[in-house]
N, C-alpha and C positions, 0 to 999 in steps of 0.2 A: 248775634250778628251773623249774617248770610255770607260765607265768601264770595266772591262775585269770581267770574272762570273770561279768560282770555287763552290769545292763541302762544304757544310758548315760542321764544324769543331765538335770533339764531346769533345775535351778534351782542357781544358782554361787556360790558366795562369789571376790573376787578378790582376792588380796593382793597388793600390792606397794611394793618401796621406794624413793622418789625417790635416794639416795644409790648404788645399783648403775650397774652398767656401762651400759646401754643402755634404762636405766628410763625417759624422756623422758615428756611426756604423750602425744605423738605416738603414741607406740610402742606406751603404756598402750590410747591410742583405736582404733590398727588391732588390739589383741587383745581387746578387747570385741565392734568388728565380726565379729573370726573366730567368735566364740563366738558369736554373734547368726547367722553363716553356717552354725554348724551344728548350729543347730538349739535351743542350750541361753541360756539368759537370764543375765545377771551382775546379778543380784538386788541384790549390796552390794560395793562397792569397799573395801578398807582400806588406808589408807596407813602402812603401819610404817615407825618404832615410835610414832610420832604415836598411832595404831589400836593398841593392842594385839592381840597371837597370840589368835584364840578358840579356844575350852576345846569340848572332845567337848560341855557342857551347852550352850554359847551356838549349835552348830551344828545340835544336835538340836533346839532350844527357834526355831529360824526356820526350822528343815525345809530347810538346805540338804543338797543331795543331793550334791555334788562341792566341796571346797579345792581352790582353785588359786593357786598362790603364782608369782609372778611377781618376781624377784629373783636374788641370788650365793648362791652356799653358805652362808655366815653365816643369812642373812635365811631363808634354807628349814630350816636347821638348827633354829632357835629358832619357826618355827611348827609343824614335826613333831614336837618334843619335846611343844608343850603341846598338838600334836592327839594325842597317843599315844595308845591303847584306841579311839580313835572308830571305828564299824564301816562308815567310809561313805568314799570314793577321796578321794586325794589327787592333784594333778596339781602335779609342779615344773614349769616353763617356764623356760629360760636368760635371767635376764635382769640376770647379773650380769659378771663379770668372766672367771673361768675354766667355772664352769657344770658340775663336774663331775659332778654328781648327775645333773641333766637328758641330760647326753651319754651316761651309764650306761642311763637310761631310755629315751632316745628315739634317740641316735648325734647328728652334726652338724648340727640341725638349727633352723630358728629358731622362735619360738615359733607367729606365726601358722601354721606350715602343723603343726606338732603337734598347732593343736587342729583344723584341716581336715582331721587323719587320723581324728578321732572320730565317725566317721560310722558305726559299728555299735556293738555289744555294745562295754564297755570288756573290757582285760583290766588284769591288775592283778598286782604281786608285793608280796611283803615281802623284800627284800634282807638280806643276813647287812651287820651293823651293825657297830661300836664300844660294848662299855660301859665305863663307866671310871666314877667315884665324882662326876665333873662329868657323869654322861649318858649319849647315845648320839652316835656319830659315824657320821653320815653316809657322806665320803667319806674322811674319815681323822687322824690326828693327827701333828704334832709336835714334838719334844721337844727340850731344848737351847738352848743360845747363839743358834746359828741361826739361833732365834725372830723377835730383834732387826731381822732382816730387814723381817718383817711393818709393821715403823712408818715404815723407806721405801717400803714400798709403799703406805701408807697417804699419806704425803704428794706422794708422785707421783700418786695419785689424787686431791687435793685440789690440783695444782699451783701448791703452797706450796713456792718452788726454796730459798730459806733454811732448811725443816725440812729439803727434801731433800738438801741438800749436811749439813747437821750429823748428821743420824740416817745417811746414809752411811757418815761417817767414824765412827760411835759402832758403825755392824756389822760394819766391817772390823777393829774392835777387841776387839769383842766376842765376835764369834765365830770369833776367831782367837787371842786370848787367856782366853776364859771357861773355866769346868769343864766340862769333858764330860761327855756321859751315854752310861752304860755298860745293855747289857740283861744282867742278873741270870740265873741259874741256866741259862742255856744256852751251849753250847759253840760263841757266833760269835762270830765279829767281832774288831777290835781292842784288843791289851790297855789302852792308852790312852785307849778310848772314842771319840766321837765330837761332832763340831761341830754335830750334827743327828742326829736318827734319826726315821723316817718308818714311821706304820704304817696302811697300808689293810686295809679289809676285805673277804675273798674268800670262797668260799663254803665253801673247807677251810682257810680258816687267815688270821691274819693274817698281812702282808708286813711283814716289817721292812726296812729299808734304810739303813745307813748312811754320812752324810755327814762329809767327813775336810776338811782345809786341808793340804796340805803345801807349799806354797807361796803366795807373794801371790796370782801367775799363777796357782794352781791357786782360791785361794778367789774370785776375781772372776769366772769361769766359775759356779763356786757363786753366789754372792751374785745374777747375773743371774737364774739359775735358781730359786731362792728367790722375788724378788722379785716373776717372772711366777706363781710356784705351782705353777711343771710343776718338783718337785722329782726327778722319774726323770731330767731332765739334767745335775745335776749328776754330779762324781766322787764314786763313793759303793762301799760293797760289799753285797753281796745278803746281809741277815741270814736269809734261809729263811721261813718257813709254821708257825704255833704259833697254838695255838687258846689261848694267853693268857700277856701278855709283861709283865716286871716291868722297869721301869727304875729305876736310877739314878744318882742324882748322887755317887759317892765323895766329894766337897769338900763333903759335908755341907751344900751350896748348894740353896733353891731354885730347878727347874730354871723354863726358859722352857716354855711351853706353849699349842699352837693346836689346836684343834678344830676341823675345817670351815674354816680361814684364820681363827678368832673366837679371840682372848688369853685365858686363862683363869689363874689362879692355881696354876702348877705346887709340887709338896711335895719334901723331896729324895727321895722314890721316888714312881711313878705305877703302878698294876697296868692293866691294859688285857687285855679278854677276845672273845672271839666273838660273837655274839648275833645277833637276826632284829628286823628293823623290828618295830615295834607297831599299824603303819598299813597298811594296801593305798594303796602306787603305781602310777598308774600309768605303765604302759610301751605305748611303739608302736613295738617293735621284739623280736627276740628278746634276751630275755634273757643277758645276757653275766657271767662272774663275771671 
């Protein structure tokens, strides 16, 4: 994909959430100065979800010229969805946990010196997405027992060590004895199903991947890998490239289900398809599928 180049913006919207990785005010203060550094103003700060996500009408009715969200995938997730149609950039900034959208945009890099790359013309893509009947997915979904993972990770970010020791033992259970989810109408994977299946979006297809348990020792390598969100470490099998994947649960269970690392209310089938941003991101880097 081409990025496409506009004129850089002078007036900012900033969003961000105290509840991310590396969200501190400190942090907040040195990327306002970068933005002050190059050039463009941070007109209104928003604290989410304190702030609600503004709407394409609240962005056009202040005349800002650039979003920039400052936050984890959840947090970017949920203000891209309610900027969708607005015909004016968006900038993610890593400023959560894993960062994956931002690393897709920019590669390794921290937020103040991504906006010190803004010193000409922006450029800008729309990324091939996730649609699924909850939305768009960012940087990808998934599905499964699994899931259950998510809520230790969630109290090891809250370092609450008594959720962490019980929601531990509740995913070594769970996603070692839960129903699996099977992907429908294609010919991969195992007949069994799987303790997890993982789908990102590429620019020919989505990736499936799936995650198996065949032993303790095999699920605690999983269960690490889950926990951090880098799910390509676990043991898994390469379910291939499908420009739109149906799962489901044979146990007539609903399944578990993350969007962006964000819990959503899985059904016993989930259809999941291709799609393209609705937003221009931007990117300071070449574009990578």
């Amino acid at each position: 994909m081409t990025p496409a180049r506009g004129t850089k913006p002078s007036k900012v919207w900033l969003v961000c959430n105290a509840a991310s990785g590396s969200n501190n005010d400190a942090a907040v203060d040195e990327l306002v100065q970068a933005f002050a550094g190059a050039g463009m103003t941070v007109d209104r700060l928003l604290r989410f979800p304190d702030d609600p996500a503004p709407s394409p009408a609240d962005l056009d009715a202040a005349g800002v010229e650039m979003l920039a969200v400052f936050g984890g995938d959840g947090t970017t997730h949920s203000i891209v969805m309610k900027a969708c149609g607005w015909d004016k950039p968006v900038l993610v900034l890593p400023g959560g946990t894993m960062n994956l959208l931002a690393k897709r945009m920019h590669g390794e890099v921290p937020a103040p010196e991504i906006v010190g790359r803004l010193t000409g013309s922006l450029r800008t893509v729309r990324p091939s997405v996730i649609r699924s009947r909850h939305g768009i997915g960012l940087t990808g979904a998934l599905a499964g027992p699994g899931t259950v993972w998510n809520e230790v990770r969630e109290a090891m970010r809250a370092l609450n060590v008594i959720d962490f020791v019980a929601s531990t033992r509740e995913a070594i259970v769970q996603s070692t004895a839960g129903p699996k989810v099977h992907c429908a109408g294609i010919d991969c994977g195992r007949e069994e199903g799987y303790a997890a299946i993982t789908v990102v979006p590429h620019e020919d297809g989505l990736h499936a991947s799936g995650y198996y348990a065949e032993s303790l020792a095999d699920y605690a390598g999983q269960g690490i890998a889950l926990l951090n969100r880098n799910f390509r470490d676990g043991p898994h099998d390469d379910l291939g490239r499908h420009p739109r994947l149906r799962l489901v649960c044979p146990a007539g269970e609903q399944m578990g289900l993350l969007i962006d690392g964000e819990p959503f209310d899985g059904a016993e089938e989930e259809e999941f398809e291709l799609g393209t941003c609705e937003v221009d991101l931007v990117t300071t880097k070449e574009f990578e599928t």
